[in-house]
C-alpha beads as a LAMMPS data file, in Angstrom:
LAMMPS data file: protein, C-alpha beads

413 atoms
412 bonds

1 atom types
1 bond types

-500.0 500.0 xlo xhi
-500.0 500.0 ylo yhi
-500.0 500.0 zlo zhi

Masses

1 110.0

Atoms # bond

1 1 1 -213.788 -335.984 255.803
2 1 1 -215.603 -339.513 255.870
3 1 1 -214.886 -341.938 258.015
4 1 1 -216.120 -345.314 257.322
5 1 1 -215.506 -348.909 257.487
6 1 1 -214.822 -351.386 254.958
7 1 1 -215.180 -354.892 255.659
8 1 1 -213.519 -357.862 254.687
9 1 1 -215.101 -358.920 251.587
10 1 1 -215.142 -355.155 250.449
11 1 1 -213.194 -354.628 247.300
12 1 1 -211.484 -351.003 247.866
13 1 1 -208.990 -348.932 246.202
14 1 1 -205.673 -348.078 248.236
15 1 1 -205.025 -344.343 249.552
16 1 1 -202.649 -342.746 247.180
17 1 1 -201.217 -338.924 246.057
18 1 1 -201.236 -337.770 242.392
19 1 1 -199.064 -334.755 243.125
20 1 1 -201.962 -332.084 243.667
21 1 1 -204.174 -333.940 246.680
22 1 1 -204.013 -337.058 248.695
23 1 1 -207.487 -339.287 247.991
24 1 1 -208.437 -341.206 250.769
25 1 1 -209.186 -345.170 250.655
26 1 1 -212.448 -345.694 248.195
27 1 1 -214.861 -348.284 248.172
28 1 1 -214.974 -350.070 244.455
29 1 1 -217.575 -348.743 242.176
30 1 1 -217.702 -345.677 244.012
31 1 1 -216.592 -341.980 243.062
32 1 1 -214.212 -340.113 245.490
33 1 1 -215.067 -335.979 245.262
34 1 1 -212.370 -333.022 246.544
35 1 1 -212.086 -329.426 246.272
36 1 1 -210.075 -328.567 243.430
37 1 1 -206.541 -327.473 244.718
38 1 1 -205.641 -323.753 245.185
39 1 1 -203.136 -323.542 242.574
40 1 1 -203.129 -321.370 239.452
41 1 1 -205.579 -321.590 237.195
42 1 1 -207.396 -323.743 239.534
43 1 1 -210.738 -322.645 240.721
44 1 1 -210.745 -323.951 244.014
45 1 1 -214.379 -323.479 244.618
46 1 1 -214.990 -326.335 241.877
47 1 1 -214.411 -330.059 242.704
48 1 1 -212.104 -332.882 241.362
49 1 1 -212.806 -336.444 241.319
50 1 1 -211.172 -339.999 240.849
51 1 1 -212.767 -343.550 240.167
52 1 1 -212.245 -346.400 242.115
53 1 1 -213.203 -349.273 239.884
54 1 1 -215.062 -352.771 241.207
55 1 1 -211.476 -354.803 240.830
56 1 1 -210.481 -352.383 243.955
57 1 1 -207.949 -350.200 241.100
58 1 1 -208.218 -346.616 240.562
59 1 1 -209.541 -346.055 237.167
60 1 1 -207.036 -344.271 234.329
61 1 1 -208.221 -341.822 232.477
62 1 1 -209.049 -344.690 229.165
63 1 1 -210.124 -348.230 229.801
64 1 1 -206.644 -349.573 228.604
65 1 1 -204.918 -347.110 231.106
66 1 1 -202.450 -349.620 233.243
67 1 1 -201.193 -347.043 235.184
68 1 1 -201.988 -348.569 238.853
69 1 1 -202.096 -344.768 240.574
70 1 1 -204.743 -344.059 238.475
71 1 1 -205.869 -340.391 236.993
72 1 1 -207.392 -338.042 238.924
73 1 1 -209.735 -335.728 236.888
74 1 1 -208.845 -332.313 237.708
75 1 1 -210.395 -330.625 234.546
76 1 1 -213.549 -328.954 236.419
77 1 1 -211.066 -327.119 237.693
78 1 1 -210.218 -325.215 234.967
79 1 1 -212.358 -322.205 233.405
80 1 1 -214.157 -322.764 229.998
81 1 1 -211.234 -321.675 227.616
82 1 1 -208.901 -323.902 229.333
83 1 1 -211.519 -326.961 229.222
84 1 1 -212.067 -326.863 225.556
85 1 1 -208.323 -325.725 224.740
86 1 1 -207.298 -329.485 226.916
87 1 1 -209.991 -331.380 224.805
88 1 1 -208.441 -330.246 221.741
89 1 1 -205.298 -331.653 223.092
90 1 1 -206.402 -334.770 224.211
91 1 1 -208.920 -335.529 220.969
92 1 1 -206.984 -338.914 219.629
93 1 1 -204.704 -339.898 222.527
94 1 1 -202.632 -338.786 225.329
95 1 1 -199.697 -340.112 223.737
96 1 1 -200.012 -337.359 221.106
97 1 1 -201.172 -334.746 224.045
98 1 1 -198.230 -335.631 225.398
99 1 1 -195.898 -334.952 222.228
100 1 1 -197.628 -331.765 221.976
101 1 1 -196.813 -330.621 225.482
102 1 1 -193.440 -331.866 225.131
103 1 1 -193.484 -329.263 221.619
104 1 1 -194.901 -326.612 223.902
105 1 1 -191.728 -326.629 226.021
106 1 1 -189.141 -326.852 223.256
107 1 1 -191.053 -323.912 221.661
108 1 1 -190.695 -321.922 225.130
109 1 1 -186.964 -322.773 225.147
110 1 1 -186.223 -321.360 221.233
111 1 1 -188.437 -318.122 222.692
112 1 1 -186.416 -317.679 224.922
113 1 1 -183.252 -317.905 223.013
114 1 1 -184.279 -315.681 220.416
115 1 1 -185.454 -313.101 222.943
116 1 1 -182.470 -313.600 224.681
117 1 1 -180.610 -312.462 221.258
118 1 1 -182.919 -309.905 220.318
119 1 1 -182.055 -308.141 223.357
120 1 1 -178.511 -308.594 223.212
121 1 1 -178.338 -307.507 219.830
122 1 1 -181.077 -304.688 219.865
123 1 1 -178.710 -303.034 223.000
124 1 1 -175.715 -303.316 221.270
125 1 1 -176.936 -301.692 218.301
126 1 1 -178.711 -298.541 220.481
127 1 1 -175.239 -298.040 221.969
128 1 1 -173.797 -298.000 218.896
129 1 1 -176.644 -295.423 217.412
130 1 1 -176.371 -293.271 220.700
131 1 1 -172.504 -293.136 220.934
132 1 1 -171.364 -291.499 217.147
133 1 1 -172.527 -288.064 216.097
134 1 1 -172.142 -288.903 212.508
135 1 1 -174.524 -291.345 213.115
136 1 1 -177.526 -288.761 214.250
137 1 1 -179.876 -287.879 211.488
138 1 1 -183.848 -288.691 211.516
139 1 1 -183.644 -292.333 209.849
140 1 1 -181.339 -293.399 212.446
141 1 1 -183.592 -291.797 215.137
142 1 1 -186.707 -293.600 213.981
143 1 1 -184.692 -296.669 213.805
144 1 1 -183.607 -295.584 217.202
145 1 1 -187.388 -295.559 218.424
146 1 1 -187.781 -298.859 217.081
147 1 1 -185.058 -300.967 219.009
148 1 1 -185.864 -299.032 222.280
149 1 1 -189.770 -300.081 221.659
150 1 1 -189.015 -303.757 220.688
151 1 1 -186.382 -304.113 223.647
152 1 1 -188.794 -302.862 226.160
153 1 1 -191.358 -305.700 224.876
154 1 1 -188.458 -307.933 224.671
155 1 1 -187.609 -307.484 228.022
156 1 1 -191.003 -308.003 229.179
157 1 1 -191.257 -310.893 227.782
158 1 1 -188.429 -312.424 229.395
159 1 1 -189.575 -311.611 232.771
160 1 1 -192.643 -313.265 232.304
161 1 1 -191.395 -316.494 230.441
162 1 1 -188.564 -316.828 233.441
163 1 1 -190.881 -316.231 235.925
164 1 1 -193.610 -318.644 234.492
165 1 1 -190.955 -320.659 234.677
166 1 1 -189.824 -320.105 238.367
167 1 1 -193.455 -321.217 239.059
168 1 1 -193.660 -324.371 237.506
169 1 1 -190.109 -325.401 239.243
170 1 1 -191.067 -324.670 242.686
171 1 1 -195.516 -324.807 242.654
172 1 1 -194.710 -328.829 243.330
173 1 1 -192.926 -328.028 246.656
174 1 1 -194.612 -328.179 249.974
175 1 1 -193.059 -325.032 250.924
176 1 1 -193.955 -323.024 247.536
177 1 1 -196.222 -320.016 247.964
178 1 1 -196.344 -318.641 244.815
179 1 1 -196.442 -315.370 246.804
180 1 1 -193.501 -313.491 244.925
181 1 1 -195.192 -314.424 241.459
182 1 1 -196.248 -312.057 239.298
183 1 1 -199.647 -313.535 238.592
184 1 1 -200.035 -313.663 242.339
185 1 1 -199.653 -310.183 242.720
186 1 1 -203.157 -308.684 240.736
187 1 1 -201.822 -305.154 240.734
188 1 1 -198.698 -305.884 239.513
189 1 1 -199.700 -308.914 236.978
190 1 1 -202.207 -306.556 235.111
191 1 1 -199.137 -303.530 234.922
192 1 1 -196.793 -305.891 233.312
193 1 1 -199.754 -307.459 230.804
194 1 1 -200.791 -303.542 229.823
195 1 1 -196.987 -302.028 229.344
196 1 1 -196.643 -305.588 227.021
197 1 1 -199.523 -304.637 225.094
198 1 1 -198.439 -300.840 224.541
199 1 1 -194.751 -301.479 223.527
200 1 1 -195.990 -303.899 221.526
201 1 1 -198.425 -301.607 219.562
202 1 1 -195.576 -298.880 219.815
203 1 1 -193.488 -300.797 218.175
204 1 1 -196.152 -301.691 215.391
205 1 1 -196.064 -297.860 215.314
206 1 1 -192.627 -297.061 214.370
207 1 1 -192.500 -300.039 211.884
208 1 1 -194.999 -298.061 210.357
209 1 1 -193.258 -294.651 210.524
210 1 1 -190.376 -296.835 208.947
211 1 1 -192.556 -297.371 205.989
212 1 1 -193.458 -293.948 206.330
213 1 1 -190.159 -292.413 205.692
214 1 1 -189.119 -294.533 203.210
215 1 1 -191.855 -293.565 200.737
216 1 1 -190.975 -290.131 201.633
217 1 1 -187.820 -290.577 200.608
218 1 1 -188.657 -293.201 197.193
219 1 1 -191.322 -290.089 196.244
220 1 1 -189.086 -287.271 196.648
221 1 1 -185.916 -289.244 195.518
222 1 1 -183.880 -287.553 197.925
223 1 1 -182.883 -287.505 201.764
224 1 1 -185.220 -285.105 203.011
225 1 1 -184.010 -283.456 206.071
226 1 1 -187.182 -281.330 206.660
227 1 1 -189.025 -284.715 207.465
228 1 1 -191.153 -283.602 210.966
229 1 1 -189.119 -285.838 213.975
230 1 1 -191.502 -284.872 216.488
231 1 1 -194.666 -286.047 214.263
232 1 1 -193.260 -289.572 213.993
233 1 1 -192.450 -289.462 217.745
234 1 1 -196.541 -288.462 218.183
235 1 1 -197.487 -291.534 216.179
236 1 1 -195.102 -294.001 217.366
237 1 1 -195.746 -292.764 221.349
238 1 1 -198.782 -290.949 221.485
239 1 1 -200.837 -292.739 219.499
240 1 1 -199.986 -296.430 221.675
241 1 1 -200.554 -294.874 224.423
242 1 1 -204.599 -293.832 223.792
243 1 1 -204.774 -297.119 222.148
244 1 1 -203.767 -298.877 224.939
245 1 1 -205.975 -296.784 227.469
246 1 1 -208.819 -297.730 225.427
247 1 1 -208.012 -301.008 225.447
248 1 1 -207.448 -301.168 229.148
249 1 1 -210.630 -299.238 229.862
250 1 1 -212.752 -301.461 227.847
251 1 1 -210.994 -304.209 229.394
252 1 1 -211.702 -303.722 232.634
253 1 1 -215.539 -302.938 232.314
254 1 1 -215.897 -305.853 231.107
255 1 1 -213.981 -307.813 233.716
256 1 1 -216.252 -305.670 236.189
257 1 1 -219.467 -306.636 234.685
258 1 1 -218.525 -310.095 234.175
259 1 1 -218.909 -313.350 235.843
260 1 1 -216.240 -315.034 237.774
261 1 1 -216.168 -318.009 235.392
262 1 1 -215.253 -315.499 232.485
263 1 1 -212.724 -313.819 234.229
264 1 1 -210.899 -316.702 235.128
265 1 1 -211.226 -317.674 231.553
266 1 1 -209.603 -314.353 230.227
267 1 1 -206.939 -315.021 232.826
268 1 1 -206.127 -318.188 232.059
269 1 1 -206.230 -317.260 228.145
270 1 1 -203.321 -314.602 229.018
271 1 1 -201.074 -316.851 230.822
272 1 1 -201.853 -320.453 230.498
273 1 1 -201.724 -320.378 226.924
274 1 1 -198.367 -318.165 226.158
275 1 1 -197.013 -320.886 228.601
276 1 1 -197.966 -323.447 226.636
277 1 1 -197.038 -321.065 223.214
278 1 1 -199.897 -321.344 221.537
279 1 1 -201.669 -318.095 221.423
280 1 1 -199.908 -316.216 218.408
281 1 1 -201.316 -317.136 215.083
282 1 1 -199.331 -317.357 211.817
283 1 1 -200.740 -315.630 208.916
284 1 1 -204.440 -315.117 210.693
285 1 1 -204.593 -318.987 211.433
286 1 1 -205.192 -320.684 214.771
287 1 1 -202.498 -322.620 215.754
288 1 1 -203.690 -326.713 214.635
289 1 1 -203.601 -327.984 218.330
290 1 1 -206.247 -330.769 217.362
291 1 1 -204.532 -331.593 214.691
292 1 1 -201.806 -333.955 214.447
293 1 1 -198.528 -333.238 216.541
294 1 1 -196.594 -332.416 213.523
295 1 1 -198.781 -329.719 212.233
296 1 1 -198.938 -328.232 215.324
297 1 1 -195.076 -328.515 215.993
298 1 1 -194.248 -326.993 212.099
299 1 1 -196.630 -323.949 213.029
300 1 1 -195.605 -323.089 216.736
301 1 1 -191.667 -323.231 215.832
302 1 1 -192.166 -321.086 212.746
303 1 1 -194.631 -318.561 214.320
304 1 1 -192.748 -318.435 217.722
305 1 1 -189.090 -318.213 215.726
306 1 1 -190.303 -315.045 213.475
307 1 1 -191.966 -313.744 216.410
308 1 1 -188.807 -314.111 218.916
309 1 1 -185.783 -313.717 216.443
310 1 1 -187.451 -310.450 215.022
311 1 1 -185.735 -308.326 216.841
312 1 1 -181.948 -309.883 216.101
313 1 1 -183.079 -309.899 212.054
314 1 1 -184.142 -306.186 212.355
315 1 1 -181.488 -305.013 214.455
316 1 1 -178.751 -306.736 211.779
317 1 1 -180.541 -305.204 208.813
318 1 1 -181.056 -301.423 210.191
319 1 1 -177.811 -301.768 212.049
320 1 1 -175.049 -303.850 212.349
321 1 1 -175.118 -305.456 209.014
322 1 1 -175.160 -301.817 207.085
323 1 1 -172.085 -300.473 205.621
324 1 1 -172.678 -297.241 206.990
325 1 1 -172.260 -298.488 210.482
326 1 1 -169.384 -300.686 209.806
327 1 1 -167.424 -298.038 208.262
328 1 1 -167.769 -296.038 210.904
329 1 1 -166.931 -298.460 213.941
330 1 1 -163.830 -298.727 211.539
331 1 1 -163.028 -295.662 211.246
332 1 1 -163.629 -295.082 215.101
333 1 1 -161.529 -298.426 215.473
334 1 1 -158.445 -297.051 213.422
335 1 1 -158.482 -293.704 215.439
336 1 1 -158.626 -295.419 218.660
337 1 1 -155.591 -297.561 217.637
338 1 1 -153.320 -294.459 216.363
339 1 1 -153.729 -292.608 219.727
340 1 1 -152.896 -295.726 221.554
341 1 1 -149.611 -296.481 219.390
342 1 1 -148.987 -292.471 220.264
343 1 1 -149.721 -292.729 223.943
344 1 1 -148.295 -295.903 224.364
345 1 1 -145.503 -296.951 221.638
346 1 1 -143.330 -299.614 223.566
347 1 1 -147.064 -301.550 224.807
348 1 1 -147.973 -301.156 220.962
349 1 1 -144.558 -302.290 219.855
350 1 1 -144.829 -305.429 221.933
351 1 1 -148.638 -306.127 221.004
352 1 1 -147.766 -306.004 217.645
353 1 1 -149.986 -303.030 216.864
354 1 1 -147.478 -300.843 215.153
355 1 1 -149.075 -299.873 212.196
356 1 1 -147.397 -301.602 209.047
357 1 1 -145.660 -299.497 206.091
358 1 1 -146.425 -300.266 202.779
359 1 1 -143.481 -300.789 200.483
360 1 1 -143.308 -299.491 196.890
361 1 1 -141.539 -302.891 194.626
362 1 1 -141.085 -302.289 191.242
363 1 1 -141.845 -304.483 189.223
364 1 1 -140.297 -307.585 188.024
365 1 1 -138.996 -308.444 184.521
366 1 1 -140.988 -310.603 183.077
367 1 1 -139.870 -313.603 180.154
368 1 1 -142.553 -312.681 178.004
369 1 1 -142.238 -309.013 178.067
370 1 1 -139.670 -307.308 175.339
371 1 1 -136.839 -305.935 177.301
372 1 1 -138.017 -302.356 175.952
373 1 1 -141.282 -302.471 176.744
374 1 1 -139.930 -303.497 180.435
375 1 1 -138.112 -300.743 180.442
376 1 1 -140.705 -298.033 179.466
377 1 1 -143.154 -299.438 182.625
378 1 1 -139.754 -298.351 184.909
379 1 1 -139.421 -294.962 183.083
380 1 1 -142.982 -294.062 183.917
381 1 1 -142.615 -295.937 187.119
382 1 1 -139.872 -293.256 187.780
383 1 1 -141.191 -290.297 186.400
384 1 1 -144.027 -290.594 189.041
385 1 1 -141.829 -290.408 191.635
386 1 1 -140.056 -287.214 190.798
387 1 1 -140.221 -284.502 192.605
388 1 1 -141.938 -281.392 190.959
389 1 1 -138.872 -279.083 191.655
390 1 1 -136.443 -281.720 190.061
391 1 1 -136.229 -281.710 186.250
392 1 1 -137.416 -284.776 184.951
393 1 1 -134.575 -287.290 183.390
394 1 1 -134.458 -289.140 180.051
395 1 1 -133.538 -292.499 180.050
396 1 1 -131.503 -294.031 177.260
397 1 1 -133.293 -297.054 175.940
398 1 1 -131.190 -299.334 174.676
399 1 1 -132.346 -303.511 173.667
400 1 1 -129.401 -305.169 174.933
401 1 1 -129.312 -303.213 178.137
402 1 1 -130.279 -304.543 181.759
403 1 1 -131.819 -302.433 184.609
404 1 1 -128.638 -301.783 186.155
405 1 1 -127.002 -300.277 183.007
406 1 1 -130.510 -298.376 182.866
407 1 1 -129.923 -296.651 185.825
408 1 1 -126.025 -295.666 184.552
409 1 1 -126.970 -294.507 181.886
410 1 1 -129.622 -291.886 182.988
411 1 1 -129.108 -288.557 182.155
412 1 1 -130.727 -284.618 182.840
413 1 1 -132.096 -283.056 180.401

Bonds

1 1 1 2
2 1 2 3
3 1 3 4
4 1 4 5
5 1 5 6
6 1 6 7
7 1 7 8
8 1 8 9
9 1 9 10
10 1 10 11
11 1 11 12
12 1 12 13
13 1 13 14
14 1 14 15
15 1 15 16
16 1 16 17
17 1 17 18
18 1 18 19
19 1 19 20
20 1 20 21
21 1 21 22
22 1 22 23
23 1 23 24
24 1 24 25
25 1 25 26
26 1 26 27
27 1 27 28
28 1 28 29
29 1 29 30
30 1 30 31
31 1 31 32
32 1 32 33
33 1 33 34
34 1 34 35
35 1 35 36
36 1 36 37
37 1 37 38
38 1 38 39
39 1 39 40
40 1 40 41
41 1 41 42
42 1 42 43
43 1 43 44
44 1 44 45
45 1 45 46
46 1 46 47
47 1 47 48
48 1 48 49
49 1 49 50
50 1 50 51
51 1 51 52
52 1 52 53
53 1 53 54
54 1 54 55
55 1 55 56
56 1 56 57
57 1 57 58
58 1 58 59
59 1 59 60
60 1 60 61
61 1 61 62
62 1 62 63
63 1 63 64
64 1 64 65
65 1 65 66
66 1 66 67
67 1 67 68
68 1 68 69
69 1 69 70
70 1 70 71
71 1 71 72
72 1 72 73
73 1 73 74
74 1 74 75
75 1 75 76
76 1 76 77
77 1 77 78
78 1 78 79
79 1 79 80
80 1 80 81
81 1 81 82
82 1 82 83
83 1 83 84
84 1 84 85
85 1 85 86
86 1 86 87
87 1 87 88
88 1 88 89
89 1 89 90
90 1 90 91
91 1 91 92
92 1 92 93
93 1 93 94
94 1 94 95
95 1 95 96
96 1 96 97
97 1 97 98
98 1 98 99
99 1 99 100
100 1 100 101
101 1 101 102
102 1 102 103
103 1 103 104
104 1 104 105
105 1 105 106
106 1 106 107
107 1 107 108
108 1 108 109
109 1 109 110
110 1 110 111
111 1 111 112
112 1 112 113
113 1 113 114
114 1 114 115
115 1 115 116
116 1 116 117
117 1 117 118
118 1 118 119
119 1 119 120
120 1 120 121
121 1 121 122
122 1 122 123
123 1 123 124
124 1 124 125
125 1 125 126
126 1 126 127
127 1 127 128
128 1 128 129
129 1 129 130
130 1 130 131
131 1 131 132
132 1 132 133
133 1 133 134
134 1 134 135
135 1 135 136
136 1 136 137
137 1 137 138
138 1 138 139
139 1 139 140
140 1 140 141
141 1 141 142
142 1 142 143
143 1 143 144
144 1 144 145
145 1 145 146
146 1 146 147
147 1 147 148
148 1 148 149
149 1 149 150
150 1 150 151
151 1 151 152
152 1 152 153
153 1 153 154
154 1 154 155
155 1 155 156
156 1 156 157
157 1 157 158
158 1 158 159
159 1 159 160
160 1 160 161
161 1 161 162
162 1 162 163
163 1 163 164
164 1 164 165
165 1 165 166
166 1 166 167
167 1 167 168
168 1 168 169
169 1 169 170
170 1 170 171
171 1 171 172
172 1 172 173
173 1 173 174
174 1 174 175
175 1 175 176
176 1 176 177
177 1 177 178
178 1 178 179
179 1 179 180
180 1 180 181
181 1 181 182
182 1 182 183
183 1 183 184
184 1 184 185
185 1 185 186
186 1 186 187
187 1 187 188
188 1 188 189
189 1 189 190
190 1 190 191
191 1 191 192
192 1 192 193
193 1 193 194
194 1 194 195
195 1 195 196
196 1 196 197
197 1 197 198
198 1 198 199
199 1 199 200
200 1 200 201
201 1 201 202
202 1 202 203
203 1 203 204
204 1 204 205
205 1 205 206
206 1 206 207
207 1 207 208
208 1 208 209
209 1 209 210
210 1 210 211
211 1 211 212
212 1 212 213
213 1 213 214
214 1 214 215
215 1 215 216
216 1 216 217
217 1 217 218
218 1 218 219
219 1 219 220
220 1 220 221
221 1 221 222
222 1 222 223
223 1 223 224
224 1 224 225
225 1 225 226
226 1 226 227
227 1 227 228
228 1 228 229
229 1 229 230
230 1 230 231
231 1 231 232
232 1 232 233
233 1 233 234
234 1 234 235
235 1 235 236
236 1 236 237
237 1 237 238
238 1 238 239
239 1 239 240
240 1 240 241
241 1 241 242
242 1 242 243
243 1 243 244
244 1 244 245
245 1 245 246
246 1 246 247
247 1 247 248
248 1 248 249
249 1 249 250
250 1 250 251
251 1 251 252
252 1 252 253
253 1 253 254
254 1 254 255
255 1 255 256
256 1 256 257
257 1 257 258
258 1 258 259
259 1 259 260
260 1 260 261
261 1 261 262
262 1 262 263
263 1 263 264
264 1 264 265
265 1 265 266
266 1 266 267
267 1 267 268
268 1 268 269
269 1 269 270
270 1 270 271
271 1 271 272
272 1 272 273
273 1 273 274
274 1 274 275
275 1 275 276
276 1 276 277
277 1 277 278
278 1 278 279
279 1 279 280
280 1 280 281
281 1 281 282
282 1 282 283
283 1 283 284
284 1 284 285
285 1 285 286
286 1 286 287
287 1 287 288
288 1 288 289
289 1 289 290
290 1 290 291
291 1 291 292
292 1 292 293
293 1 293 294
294 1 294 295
295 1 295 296
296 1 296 297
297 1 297 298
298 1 298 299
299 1 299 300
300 1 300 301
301 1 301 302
302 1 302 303
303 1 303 304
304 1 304 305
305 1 305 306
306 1 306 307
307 1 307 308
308 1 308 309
309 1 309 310
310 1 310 311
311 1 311 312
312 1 312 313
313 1 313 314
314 1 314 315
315 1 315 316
316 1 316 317
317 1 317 318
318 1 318 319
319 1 319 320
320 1 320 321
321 1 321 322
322 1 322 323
323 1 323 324
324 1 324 325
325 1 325 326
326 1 326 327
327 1 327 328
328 1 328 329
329 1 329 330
330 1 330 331
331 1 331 332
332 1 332 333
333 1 333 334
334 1 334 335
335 1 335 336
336 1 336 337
337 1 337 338
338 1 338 339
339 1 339 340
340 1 340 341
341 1 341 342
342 1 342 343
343 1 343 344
344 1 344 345
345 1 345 346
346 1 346 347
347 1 347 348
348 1 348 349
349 1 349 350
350 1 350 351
351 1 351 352
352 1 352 353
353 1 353 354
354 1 354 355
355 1 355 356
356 1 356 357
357 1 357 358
358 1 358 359
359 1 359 360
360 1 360 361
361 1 361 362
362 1 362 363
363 1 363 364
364 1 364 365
365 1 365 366
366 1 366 367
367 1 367 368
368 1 368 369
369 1 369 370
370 1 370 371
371 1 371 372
372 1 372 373
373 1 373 374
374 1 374 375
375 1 375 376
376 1 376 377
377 1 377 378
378 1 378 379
379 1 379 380
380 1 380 381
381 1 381 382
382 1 382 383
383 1 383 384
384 1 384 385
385 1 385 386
386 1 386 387
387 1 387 388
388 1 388 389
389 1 389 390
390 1 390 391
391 1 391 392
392 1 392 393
393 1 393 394
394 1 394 395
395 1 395 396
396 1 396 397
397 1 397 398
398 1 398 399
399 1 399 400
400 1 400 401
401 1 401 402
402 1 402 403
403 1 403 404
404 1 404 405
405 1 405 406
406 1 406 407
407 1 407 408
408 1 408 409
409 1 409 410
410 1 410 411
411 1 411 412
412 1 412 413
């Protein structure tokens, strides 16, 4: 630290704290230098700076900034990736940086929501796959695979996002560590980012055994049941899994060979970005984030909504939305009930669960029906309730007749 002092006609900027470091009192016209904070994505081998302008204010990050703390440039700091991803941001003005961070976290919130359904919905349909017999053939199995592949990602994806989130909450406090993070833990950080990469490309996998079987089944026109389980279980497993170790192995030579400034990069590409939610693409295209902030709001809500509501839309359409499946949770619904009312028949009486009886009416006389033409819809009415061992009866069809002299005048053959 420097220790000077500044005389009376000295123009000087006040001491001050812009959340990250406290800057000392600066001489006007001159440049006050730090080490970049030891925070995430912070390299803190790098250095930050602030202005101090001749009127004795700290300079804002544009001439018309009035904001009298002034802005403290912190983006030497951040690796290469990061640098050009914030100019992109910040090309016309912070106020539409600022709407596009502010679309950033709304897009993070509707993630997590839709995960948050996925997952509810993807585990309510594997317990409903697991739990009936009926319900066991091989396109329920794949489908099966599927759910437990996109849950697993699902699930991964939560923990991140709500830990990413933890971090933000608490990195401001004096007392935060950032020790229990997972992106503080190296080890543990590249684990999660690896299993996320295989379920993802497992369950890229069994959407294509999906496809798989169901050309099977459109070329052969029929359910076959000689379809090989254990070779769809090979691609939608196995085949991840080698993927992924190639991946991984490729991955890390390169991070071994490379320079510190690129692996920071890389890192920062992996987390800073899905914090922000802009690394998925729709439809091959980069995400517009120097464009203006509607573009860039209409592509990150549709891209992340797809992406997080997937597994909700898949598990309705394989599962819970089929007839199949609701006929059978009715069926296991209606046998539940009937051994209840057995079991328990004064609790069902006073739920109101006694099953109802169906009465048989006859029909009613209608005006515009001739009276004999009434009366030959209750002869057949009652010749289909006869018993087979009773001889069947004539009835004597008279005009003027009503239905009670019908029924007097009924006689065996």
């Amino acid at each position: 630290m420097h220790i000077f002092v500044i005389a009376d006609d000295q123009v000087y900027c006040n001491s001050t704290y812009d959340g990250y470091l406290c800057w000392p009192t600066t001489l006007g016209g001159h440049m006050s230098v730090q080490s970049c904070p030891d925070v995430r994505f912070s390299d803190a081998t790098h250095y930050a700076y602030r202005l101090c302008g001749l009127d004795g204010k700290w300079a804002g990050r544009h001439s018309n900034d009035t904001n009298p703390n002034g802005w403290t440039n912190y983006t030497p700091c951040f690796p290469p990736v990061v640098q050009s991803l914030l100019y992109k941001v910040y090309d016309e003005d912070e106020t539409h940086a600022k709407n596009k961070f502010e679309i950033a976290d709304i897009t993070r919130t509707i993630e997590i929501i839709g995960f948050t359904l996925s997952f509810i919905s993807l585990t309510i349909s594997l317990i409903i796959l697991n739990n009936y017999k009926s319900l066991n053939n091989i396109r329920t199995r794949i489908h099966k695979n599927l759910f437990s592949s996109m849950n697993a990602q699902v699930i991964l994806r939560l923990i991140i996002y709500i830990d990413q989130a933890i971090m933000r909450r608490d990195e401001g406090k004096a007392s935060y560590t950032g020790v229990s993070a997972i992106e503080k833990m190296t080890y543990l950080c590249v684990a999660t980012y690896v299993l996320l990469e295989y379920f993802i490309t497992v369950m890229f996998m069994w959407m294509l055994c999906e496809g798989f079987y169901l050309n099977t089944i459109v070329k052969n026109n029929v359910l076959r049941a000689s379809s090989s389980y254990k070779f769809f279980c090979l691609i939608g497993w196995l085949m991840p899994l080698m993927i992924t170790a190639a991946w991984s192995a490729v991955a890390g030579v390169h991070y071994a060979h490379a320079n510190s400034n690129l692996v920071k990069a890389v890192k920062a590409a992996m987390v800073l970005l899905p914090l922000l939610g802009i690394t998925n693409i729709l439809s091959m295209f980069e995400g517009p984030v120097a464009g203006p902030p509607w573009q860039f709001a209409a592509w990150s809500y549709t891209s992340h909504s797809l992406r997080s509501f997937q597994g909700a839309v898949l598990a309705w359409l394989y599962c819970l939305g089929t007839a199949e499946i609701q006929a059978v949770l009715k069926r296991s619904y209606a046998t539940r009930m009937a051994i209840f009312r057995h079991r328990h028949p004064r609790l069902a009486r006073c739920l109101g669960l006694q099953r109802k009886r169906k009465i048989q009416r006859f029909p009613r006389h209608h005006p515009g029906l001739s009276t004999s033409r009434h009366l030959a819809r209750l002869e057949t009415i009652e010749l289909t309730h006869v018993q087979p061992s009773q001889p069947q009866t004539t009835v004597t069809n008279e005009p003027e007749n009503t239905v009670t002299e019908l029924n007097e005048t009924t006689t065996v053959e």
